[in-house]
N, C-alpha and C positions, 0 to 999 in steps of 0.2 A: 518714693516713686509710685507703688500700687497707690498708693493711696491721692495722689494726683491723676490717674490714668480714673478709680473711680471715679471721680466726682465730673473730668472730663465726660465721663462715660453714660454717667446720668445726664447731664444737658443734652450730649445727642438724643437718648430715649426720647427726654420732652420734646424733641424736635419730631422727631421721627414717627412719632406716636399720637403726635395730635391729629384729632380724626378728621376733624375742621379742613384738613391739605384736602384730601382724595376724596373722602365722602360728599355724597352731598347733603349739602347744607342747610339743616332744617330753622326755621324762623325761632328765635328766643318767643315767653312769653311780654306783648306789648303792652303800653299800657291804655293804648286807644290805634284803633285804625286808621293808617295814614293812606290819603291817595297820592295817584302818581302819574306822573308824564314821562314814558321812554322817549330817552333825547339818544342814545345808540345802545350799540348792542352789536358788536362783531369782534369775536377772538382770531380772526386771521389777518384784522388791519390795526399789527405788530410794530416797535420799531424795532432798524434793522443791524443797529448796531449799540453796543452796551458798552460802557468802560467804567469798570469795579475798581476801588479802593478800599483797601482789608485795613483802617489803623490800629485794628488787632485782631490776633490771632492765638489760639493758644492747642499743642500737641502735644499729647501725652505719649510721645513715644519712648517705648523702652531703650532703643536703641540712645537717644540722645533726650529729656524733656526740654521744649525749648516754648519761647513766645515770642513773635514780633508781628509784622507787617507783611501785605502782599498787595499782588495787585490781580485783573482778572480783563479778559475781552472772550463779548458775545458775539457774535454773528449770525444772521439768520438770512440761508442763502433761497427763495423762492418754495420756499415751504418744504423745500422737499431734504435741505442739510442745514446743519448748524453746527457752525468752529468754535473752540475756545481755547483759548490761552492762558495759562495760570504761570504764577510766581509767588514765593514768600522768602522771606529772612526774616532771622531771630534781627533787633533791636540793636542792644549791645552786648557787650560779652555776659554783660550780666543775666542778659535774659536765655545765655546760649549755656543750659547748666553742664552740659557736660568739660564742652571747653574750657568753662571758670574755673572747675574741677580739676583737670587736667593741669592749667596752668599753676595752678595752686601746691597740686600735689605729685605731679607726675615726676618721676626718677629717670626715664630715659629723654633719649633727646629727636623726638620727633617735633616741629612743629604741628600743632594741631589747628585744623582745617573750621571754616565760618560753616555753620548750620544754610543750608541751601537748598529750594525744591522747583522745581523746573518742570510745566508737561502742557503737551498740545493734543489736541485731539479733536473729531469729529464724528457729527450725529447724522444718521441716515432716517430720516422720519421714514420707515416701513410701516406705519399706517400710521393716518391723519383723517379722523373724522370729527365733523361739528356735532355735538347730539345736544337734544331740550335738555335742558338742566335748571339749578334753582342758584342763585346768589344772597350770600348774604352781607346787606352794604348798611352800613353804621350813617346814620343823621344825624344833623346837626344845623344849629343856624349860631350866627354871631350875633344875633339881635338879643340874645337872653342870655340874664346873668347865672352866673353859676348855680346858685339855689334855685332860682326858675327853670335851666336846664334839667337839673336833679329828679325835680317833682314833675315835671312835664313834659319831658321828650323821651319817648323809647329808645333802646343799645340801638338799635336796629330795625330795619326791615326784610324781610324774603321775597325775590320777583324772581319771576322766572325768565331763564337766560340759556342764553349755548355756552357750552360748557365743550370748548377743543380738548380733543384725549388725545397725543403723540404717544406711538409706540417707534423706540427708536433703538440704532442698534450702534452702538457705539466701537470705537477704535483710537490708541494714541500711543503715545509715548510719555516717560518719565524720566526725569533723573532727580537724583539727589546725593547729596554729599551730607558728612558728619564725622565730627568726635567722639569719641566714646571710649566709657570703659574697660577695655580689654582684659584684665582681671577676673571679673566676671563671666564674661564666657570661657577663659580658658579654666576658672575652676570648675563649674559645669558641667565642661565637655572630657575633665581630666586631659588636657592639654598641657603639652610644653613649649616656648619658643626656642628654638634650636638656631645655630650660626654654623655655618660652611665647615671652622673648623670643629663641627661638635660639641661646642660649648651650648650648657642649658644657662638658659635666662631664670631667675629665681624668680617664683611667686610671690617671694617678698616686699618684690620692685614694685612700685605705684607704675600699672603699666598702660599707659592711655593713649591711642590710636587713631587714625581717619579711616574709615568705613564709606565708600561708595557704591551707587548701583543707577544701573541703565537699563530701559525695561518699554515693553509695550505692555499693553492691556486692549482685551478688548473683553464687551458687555452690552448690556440692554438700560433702556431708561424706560421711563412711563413719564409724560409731562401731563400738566391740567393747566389750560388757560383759561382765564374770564377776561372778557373786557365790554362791561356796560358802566353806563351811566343814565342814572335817572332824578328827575327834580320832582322829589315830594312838596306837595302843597303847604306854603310856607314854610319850608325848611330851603337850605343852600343846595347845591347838587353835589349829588354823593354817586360815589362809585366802588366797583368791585373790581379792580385790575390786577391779580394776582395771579401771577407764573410761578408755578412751583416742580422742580423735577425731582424724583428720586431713581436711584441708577444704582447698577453695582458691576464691578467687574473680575476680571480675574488677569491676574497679574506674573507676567511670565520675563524674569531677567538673566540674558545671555549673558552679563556682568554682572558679577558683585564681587567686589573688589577691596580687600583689606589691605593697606599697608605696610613693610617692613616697619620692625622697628629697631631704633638705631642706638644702642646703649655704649659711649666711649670710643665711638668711633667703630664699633664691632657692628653688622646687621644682622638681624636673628627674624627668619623667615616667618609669616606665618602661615603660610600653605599648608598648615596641619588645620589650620582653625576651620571648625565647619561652617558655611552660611546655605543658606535656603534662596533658590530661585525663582521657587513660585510664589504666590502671592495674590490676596482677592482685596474689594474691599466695597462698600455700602456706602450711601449717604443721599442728603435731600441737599437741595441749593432752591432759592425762593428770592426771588426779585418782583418788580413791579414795573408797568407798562405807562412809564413817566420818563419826563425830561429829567427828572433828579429826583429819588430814592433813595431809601435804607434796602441792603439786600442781605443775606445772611446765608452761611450753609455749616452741615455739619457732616462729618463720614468716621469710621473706623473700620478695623480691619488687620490685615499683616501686608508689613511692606516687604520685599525679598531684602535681606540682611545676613548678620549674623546670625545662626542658627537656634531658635528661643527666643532672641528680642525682636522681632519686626513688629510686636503687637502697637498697636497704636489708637489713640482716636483724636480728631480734632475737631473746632468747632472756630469759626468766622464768624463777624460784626465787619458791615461795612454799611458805604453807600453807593450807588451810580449814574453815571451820566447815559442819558441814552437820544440815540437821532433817528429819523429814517432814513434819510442820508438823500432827501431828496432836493435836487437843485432847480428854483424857480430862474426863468428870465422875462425881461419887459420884452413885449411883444405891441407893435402897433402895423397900422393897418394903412395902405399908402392911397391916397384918393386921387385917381385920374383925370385931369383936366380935358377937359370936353371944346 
């Protein structure tokens, strides 16, 4: 398990760590000077709605490691909010390791619950300003073969661009549900499971549980928009359309909720077991200002859980659909006879 949660752990870093997001962006070396035609140039003619497909996912959480699928919705409400919607689930049982585990090996007789995560939330742009900034947008043309490419087109170009900074202040809600191995924590915390009439539950029992939690967060983002486009002389037209947020919050749950567990028909409480209510957590998300896109995000952190395990990190691969959402009609003009 650590040693899944590392390596999760490093893909965030590269995410998070590339300077390329926030900096601005200085010109590679070219290998001849290209000219150029601005055909636009404006970060706040956005579209205004996004719809995210995650066909993987993977989180290294202690509390349960799992991998599957998710889905996501943007909204971008007059510059001044922005909504979004998230979901995921594990795949199949196989990708839901604690449940496999559980099923596999568990002695008592709780059914064990599907890997589930659930959260809505909105952004308050408390500040939204355009400043001069620099782009850097990749050329290319289709007229030239690969080795002509190689030897004669530069990575890139540098122009200079507005560059939107959103400082925003974020607010939502979460839930999630999971399996896990209750073993673990009660060796940990030196816990026992107890039943009504007094009887201890043995630590010897493979003893494996559903863990849920209900929660708000609220936190700050910083975004960076680009969006130009310019056609270098003899080259196709290239662009820089890059949305990237990085955010973090803090994370406060009125629930978290372990369940009995039920060995022979006997129930043995575990209102001993300790869990953690607070909770924070980091991450970048990074989309593009197209009809259809690759978008990706990564965050870690502690989720409120069990007491010790809420550590976690994860990271996304997807793509999305995006619209303005605006509706044309025919319109004609009626000529008066005379």
């Amino acid at each position: 398990m650590k040693k899944n949660i590392f390596w999760i752990s490093l893909i965030f870093i590269s995410f998070g760590t590339c300077p390329s997001l926030f900096a601005q962006q200085s010109a590679a070396p070219s290998k001849s000077d290209i000219e150029y035609d601005a055909v636009y140039d404006d970060p706040y003619d956005i579209n205004k709605l996004w719809l995210h497909f995650y066909p993987m996912y993977a989180d290294g959480f202690v509390t349960n490691f799992n991998v599957g699928y998710g889905g996501q919705a943007n909204y971008y409400l007059k510059d001044k909010f922005d909504f979004r919607l998230h979901m995921r689930k594990t795949y199949t049982r196989g990708t839901d390791f604690s449940r496999t585990n559980g099923e596999k090996s568990s002695t008592v007789d709780n059914p064990l619950e599907i890997y589930k995560h659930f959260e809505g939330g909105a952004t308050y742009h408390f500040k939204d300003n355009g400043d001069a900034g620099e782009s850097k947008i990749v050329v290319y043309t289709k007229r030239f073969s690969a080795n002509k490419w190689a030897s004669t087109v530069p990575e890139h170009i540098a122009v200079p661009s507005k560059v939107r900074k959103i400082t925003g202040i974020r607010l939502g809600g979460m839930y999630w549900g999971s399996s896990t191995n209750l073993n673990e924590a009660l060796i940990k915390q030196n816990k026992f499971l107890v039943s009504a009439a007094g009887d201890t539950l043995s630590k010897t029992e493979k003893i494996y549980g559903n863990v849920s939690s209900a929660a708000i967060y609220v936190g700050g983002s910083m975004s960076r928009i680009r969006n130009v486009v310019v056609k270098p002389k003899k080259y196709d037209l290239a662009m820089n359309d890059l949305m990237v947020t990085m955010y973090g919050d803090i994370i406060v749950a009125p629930m978290v909720q372990v369940d009995n567990i039920v060995k022979n028909k006997t129930l043995y409480t575990t209102d001993h077991i300790k869990t953690r209510m607070l909770g924070f957590r980091a991450g970048v998300e990074g989309m593009f200002n197209r009809d259809f896109a690759w978008t990706y995000g990564a965050e870690f952190g502690y989720k409120p859980s069990i007491q010790s395990r809420g550590f976690y990190a994860t990271v996304k691969v997807g793509f999305s659909f995006a619209s303005r959402l605006q509706q044309q009609r025919q319109s004609y003009q009626m000529e008066k006879k005379e």
